[in-house]
PAGUKOL-989542 format. One record per residue (C-alpha): residue in one letter; x, y, z. Coordinates in steps of 0.001 Angstrom, whole numbers, plus 524288, in hexadecimal, padded with zeros to 5 digits. Layout:
<vexmis>
aXYZ...
</vexmis>
This chain:
<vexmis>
x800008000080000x80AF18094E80332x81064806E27F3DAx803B380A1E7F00Ex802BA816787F72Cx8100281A887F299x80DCD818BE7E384x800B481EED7E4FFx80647829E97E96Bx8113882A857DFFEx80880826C27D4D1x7FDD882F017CD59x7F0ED82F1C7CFAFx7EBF2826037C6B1x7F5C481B507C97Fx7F25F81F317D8CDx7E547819E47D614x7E95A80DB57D03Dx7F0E180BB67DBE3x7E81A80D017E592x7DF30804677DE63x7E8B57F9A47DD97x7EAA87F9337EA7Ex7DCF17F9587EF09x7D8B77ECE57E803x7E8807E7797ED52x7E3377EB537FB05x7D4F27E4D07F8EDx7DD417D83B7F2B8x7E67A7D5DE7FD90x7DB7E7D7D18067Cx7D2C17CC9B801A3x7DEA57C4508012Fx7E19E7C62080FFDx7D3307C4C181372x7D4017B74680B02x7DE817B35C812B0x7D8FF7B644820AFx7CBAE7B22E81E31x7D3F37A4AD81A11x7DB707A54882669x7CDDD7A68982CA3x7C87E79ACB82657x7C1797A09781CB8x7C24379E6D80DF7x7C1317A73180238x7C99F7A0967F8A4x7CCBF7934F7FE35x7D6FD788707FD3Fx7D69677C05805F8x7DD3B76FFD809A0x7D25B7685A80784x7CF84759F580976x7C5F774D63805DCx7C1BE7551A8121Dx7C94975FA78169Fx7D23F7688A80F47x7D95D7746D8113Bx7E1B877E5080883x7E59978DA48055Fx7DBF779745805C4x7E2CA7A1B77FEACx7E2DC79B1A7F237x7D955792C47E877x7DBC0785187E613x7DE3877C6E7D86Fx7E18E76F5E7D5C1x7EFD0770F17D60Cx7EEAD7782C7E46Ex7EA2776ABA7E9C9x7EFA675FEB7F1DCx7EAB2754F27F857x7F1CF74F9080438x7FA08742EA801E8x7F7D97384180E28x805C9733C68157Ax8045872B8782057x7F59772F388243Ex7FBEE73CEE8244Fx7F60D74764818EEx8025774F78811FFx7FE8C75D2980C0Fx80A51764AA80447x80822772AE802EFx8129E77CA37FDEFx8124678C4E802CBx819AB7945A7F926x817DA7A1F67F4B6x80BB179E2B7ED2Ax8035679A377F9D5x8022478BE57FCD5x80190781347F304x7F8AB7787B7F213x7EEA97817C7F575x7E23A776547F97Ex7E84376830800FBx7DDD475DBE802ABx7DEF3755AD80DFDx7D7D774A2B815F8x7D19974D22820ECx7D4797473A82F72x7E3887436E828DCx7EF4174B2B82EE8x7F390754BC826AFx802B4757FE82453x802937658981BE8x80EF7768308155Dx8120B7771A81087x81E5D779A580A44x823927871880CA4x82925788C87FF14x82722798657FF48x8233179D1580CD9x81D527AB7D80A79x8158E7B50F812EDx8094D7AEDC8109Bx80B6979F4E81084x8154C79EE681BA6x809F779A0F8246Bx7FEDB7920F82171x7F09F792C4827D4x7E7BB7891A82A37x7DC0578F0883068x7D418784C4833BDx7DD4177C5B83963x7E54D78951840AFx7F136786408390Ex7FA4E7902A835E4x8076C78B6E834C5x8129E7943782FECx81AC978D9D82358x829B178D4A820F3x83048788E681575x8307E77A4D812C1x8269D771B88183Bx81D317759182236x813DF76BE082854x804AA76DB582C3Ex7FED075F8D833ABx7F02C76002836C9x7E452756A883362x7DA3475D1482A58x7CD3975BF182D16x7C06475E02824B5x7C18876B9B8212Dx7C755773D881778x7D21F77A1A81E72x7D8117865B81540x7E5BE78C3C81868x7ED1979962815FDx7F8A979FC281757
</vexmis>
């Protein structure tokens, strides 16, 4: 905001305009992503992901989902294995299906740790766990809900 003040008032009138109006709609667009982001945090979706399960799943709820954003959990010794890699795009795969009442073992590589992946939420659960580089490991059993996560 303090750029934009500065080249406003360096700038003509017309391109002061332009400014301003630029920033306005950057204000109102950064604002709708926070809110996003702490109605998520609140358990409330607006544009969901979820790991989700023949009956429970869970995921990111800061971005959509596709086919290739999708894993299911591979079985190793009764025990459920999730891989999950934070870089600077987010988290990938965005949607992890999982069986319920089956511990869980939830691996996220910290390829790229940035400002907003370095810790992972879990809401429902009350997990937030702070991520390093390399593997970092989140065991719980799922139940039958759709649980979402965030950064």
């Amino acid at each position: 905001m303090l750029t934009f003040g500065t080249l406003s008032g360096l700038l003509t009138k017309g391109y002061t305009k332009k400014i301003l109006k630029f920033s306005g709609v950057l204000i109102i667009m950064l604002g709708l992503i926070m809110s996003n982001r702490g109605l998520a945090l609140a358990g409330m979706n607006i544009s969901s992901m979820a790991i989700m399960s023949s009956v429970g799943a869970f995921g990111d709820t800061n971005a959509s989902s596709s086919s290739s954003d999708e894993i299911k959990a591979t079985i190793k010794d009764g025990v459920q294995v999730l891989n999950m890699t934070a870089n600077v795009y987010g988290y990938n795969p965005k949607t992890l299906y999982v069986q319920k009442g089956m511990p869980l073992k939830w691996v996220i590589n910290g390829e790229e740790i940035t400002g907003c992946n370095n810790t992972i939420v879990v809401p429902d659960l009350e997990i937030q766990q702070k991520l390093q580089s390399g593997n970092n490991l989140i065991e719980f059993t799922p139940g039958n809900e759709d649980l979402n996560f965030s950064c």
